[in-house]
C-alpha positions in Angstrom: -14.8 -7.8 3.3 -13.2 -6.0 0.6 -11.7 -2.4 0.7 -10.3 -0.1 -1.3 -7.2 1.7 0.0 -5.4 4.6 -1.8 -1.7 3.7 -1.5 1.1 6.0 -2.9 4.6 4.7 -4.0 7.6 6.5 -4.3 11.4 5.9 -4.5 13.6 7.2 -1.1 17.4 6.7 -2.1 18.1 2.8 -3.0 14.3 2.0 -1.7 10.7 1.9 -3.0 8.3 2.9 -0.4 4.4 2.4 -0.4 1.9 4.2 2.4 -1.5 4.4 2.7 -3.4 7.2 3.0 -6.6 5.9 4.9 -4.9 3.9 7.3 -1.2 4.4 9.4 0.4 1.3 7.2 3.5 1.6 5.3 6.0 -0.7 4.1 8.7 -0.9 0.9 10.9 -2.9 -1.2 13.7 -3.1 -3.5 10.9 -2.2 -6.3 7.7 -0.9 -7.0 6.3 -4.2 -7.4 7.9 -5.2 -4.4 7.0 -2.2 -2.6 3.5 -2.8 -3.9 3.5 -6.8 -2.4 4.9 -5.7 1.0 2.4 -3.0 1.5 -0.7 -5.4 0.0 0.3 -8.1 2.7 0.5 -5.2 5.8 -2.6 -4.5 4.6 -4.0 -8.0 5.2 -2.2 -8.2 8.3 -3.4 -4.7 10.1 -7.1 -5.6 9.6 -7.0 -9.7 10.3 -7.8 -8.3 14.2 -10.8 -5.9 13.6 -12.1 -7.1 9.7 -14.9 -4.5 10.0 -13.1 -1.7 11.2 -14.0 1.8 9.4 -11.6 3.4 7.1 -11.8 7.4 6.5 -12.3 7.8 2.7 -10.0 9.7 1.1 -11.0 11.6 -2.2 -9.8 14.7 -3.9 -6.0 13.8 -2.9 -2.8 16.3 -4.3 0.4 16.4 -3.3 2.2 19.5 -2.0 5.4 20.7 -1.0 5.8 22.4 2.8 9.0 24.4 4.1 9.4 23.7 7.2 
């Protein structure tokens, strides 16, 4: 079963890190690309035990600063 997962990448001091939004995975590497690889196999990984497991859909996404 195929999915499509909205993933975000962005650089954290010396590191590239990639999180998804509709699922608790994250994962990073030296690069984006690498960053991009890591987070593609945690992917795999976090649904090889429950392949049909629902995923919240995620539209209409922005990104926004918080004090806190």
């Amino acid at each position: 079963m195929k999915r499509t997962i909205e993933v975000v990448i962005f650089q954290e001091d010396d590191r590239w890190v990639a999180q998804a939004l509709n699922v608790e995975v994250s994962s990073f590497g030296d690069t984006p690309e690498e960053a991009r690889a890591a987070i593609q196999e945690a992917l795999e990984l976090y649904f090889e035990d429950d392949p049909d497991q629902e995923i919240p859909n995620v539209q209409g996404g922005r990104i926004e600063e918080l004090h806190v």
